[in-house]
N, C-alpha and C positions, 0 to 999 in steps of 0.2 A: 430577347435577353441573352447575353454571353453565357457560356459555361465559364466558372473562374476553378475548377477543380483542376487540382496538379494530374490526376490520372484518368481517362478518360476509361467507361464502364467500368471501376474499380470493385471487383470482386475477391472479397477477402478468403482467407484459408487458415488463420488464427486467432481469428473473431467472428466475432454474431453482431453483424448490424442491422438493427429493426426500425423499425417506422412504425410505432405507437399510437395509436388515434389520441390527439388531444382532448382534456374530457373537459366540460364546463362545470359548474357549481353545483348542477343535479348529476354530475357522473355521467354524463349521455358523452360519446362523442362528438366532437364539432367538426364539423363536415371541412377537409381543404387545407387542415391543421395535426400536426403531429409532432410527439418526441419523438427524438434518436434513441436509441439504445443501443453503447456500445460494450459488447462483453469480452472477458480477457476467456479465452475458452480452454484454458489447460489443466482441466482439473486432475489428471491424475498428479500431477505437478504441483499443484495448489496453487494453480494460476500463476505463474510466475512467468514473466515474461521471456522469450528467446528473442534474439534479434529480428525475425520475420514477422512476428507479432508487435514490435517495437514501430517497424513502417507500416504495417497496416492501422495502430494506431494513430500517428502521423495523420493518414491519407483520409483516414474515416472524420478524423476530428476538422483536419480542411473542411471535408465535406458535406458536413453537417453544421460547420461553420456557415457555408456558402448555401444553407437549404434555406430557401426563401418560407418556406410553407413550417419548418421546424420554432418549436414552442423553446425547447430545452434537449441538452445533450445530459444523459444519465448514464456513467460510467460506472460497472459493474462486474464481477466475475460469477462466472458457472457454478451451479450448484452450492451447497450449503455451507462447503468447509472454510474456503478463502473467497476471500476481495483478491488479495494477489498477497504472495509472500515476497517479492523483489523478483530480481536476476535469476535467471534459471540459472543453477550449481553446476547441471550436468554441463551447460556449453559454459561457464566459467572455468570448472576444471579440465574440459577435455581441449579449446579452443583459446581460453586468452590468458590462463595461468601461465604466467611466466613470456607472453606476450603482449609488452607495453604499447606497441604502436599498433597493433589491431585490436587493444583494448580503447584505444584513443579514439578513435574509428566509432566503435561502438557505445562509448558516451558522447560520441558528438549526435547520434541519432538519439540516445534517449535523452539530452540535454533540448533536440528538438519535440522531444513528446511534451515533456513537461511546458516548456513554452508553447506547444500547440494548445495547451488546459487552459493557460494563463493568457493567451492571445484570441481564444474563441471567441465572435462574436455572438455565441449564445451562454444564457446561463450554462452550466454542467454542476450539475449534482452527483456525486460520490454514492452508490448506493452500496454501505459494506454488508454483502451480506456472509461476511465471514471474517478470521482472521485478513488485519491488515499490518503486512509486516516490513521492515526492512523499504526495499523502492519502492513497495504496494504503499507504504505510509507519506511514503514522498510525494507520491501520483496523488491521494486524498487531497494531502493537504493544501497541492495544485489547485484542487478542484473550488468551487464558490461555495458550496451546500454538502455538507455530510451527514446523509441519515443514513442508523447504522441497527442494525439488531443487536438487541443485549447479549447475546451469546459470543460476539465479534470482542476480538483481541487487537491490542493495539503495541507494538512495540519495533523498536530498532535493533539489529544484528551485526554491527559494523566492526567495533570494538573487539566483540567478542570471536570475529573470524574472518579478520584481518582485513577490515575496511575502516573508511570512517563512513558518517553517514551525510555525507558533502551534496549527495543529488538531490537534497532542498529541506532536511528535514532542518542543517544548521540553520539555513536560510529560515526556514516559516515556522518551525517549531516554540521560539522563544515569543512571536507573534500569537500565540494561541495560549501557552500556559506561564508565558515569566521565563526569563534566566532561571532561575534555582532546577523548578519542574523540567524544564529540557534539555538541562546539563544531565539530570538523574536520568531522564531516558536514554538520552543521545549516549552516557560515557559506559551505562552499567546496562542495557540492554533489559532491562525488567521489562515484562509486561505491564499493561493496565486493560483494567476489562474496559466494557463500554461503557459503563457506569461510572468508575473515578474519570478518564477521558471525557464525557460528557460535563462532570460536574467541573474540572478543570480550564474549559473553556474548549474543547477541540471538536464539539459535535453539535451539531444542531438539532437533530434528534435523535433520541434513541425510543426502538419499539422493544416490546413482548418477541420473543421469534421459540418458545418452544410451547407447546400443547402437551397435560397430563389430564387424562380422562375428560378428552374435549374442552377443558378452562386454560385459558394463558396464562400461564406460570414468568413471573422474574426471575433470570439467573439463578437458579438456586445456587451456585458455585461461589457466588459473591456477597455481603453486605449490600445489600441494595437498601436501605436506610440510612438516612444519616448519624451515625452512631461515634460518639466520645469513648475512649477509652481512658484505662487509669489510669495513663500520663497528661491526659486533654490534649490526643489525638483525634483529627475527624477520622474513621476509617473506613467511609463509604464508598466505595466499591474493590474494596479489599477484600483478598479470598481468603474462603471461610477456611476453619483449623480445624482440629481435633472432631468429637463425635459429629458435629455440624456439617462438617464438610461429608464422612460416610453417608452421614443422609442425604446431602443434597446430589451426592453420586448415584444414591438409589433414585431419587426423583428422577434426576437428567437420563436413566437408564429406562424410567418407566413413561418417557415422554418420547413425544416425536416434533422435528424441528420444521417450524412451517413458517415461510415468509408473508405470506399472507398481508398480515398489518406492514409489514414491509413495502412490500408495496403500496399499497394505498397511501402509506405516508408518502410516498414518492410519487405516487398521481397527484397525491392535494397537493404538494408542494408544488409541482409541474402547472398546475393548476392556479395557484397562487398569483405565479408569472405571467399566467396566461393572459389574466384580467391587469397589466398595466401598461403603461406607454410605452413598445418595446425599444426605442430611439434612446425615450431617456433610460430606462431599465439599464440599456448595454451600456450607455456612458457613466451610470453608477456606478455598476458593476466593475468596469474600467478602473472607477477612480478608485474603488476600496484594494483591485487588483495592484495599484500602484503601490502600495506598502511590501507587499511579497515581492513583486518586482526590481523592487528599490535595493532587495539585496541578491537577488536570484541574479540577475544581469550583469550584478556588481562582481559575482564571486564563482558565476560559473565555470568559464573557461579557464580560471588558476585552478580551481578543483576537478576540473577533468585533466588538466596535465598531473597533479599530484595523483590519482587514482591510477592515473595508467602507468605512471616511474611503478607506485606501489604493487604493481602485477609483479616484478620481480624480486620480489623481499615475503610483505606479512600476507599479500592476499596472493601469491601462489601458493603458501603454506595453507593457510586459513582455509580457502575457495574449496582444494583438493583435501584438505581433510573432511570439512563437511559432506560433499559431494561422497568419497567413496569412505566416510564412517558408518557406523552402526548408529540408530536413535540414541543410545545410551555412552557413545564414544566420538562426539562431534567435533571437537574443539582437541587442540594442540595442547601440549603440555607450557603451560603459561610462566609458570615457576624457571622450568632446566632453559627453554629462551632465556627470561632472563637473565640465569647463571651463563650462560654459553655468550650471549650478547656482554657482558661484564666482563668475559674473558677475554675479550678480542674477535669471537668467533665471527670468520666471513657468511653474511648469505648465498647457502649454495645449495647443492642437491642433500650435501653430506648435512646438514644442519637442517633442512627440511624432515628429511625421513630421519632424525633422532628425537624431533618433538611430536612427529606422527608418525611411527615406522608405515604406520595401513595403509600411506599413499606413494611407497616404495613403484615409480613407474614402471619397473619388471614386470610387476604383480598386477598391473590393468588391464584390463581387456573394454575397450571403448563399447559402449552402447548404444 
């Protein structure tokens, strides 16, 4: 048989890619058979991807496309905090702010990640076990299966720091919860825990992911019931307020966060796959992938030239304020743009550093 891999011995250096034993119906391995497992490995980052991680995505998903012996590809980030939070900030602000044609460059590679989710000949299951934010939300929703731990956060950041969110959320997001629900994420950048996202149509399951005195605990941070309020609002998995929420701070402080059922959800689902026709599987699979396709295809390439003009206006503002703000000072002055835009005001250096003086390029020292 051919090798049909683009890179021949492909060894990665911003990923973890495993070869999981396939398990059958009793949990036993099956001799000859395996998942992939491909991890985004940047946690001090929160998983967010850098360009070198973008190709090694790419090349793994080829390759585990092309794995004869592979059950299912399960897409994942390191450790417990992110799935992925998007683009890494650091190389946005120090490498493509205000460089539209090497930012061009670099959505045509992640325009091919996403399409490598959506063109794999294996199932790929999304395993969030953490915030998924921003691109991280884009890449999910690529993905065919999202099991997610209830402590995982779901939202967009485009709006709010001078993007839109064009790398698939416009595409697949209104597919998952309606127009109304993914104009509100897409325009205002709110969170949703796992539990409203679940119950909105965007997850396929959600586990337990924290332990207090050895018993698994739900979210305490959220409404995890379906509960009416006194307008006859549902407000299930909306976070909790007033005394409610101090407790549930103390809970989450006296617990410890284990993926455990996490996983398993993720071998039985793997396992589900395991036991069907994998011929017809993939061309199902295909066909349901056709609806996300249908606009992904349609709208990619205008939305990566609009992303990269916008390296010279809102996302070299936005990109560079987040990157070198403080947690508490992220975002641009929203309001004096306005006023200065209304005035005539050109996009320049001098209109940047008046909505965020803290990304004054004097004042950087690259890291």
């Amino acid at each position: 048989m051919n090798n049909h891999n683009l890179v021949e011995n492909f060894a990665p250096h911003h990923i973890v890619v495993q070869r999981r034993p396939a398990l059958d119906q009793k949990g036993l391995p099956v001799a000859g058979l395996h998942n992939v497992w491909i991890t985004f490995n940047n946690p001090s980052e929160m998983n967010s991807y850098t360009t070198g991680m973008i190709k090694e995505i790419i090349l793994a998903l080829r390759a585990a496309s092309n794995d004869r012996a592979a059950v299912a590809v399960v897409l994942t980030g390191a450790e417990t905090q992110a799935f992925c939070t998007g683009g890494n900030t650091r190389e946005y602000a120090e490498v493509y702010a205000g460089n539209p044609g090497e930012y061009r460059q670099y959505m045509r590679l992640f325009n091919d990640m996403v399409t490598s989710i959506l063109q794999c000949d294996k199932p790929v299951i999304c395993r969030v076990n953490g915030m998924r934010v921003g691109g991280g939300q884009e890449i999910g929703m690529a993905c065919d299966y999202s099991i997610s731990s209830d402590l995982a956060v779901f939202s967009q950041a485009g709006p709010k720091h001078g993007s839109a969110p064009d790398g698939g959320t416009t595409d697949f997001l209104p597919l998952f919860v309606g127009i109304e629900h993914a104009m509100m994420s897409a325009t205002l950048c709110q969170p949703w825990s796992a539990h409203r996202f679940y119950w909105l149509g965007g997850l396929t399951q959600i586990v337990p992911a924290l332990r207090v005195d050895g018993a698994w605990v739900a979210n305490p941070m959220v409404i995890t019931d379906r509960t009416i309020d006194e307008f006859g609002r549902i407000v299930f998995g909306d976070p909790k307020t007033g005394p409610a929420r101090d407790e549930a701070k103390q809970l989450m402080a006296r617990g410890k966060v284990d993926l455990t059922l996490l996983d398993d959800a993720v071998d039985a689902m793997a396992t589900k796959l395991l036991h069907t026709m994998p011929d017809c599987l993939t061309k199902t699979i295909e066909s349901i992938r056709k609806h996300k396709l249908e606009h992904w295809d349609r709208n990619r390439e205008s939305n990566r030239a609009w992303l990269s003009l916008n390296m010279m206006t809102e996302a070299n503002a936005g990109f560079r304020a987040f990157h070198y703000g403080t947690k508490q000072q992220r975002e641009v002055d929203f309001v004096l743009l306005r006023q200065r835009l209304a005035q005539g005001a050109e996009w320049n250096e001098e209109l940047i550093e008046a909505i965020a003086p803290w990304v004054r390029k004097s004042d950087q020292v690259p890291v």
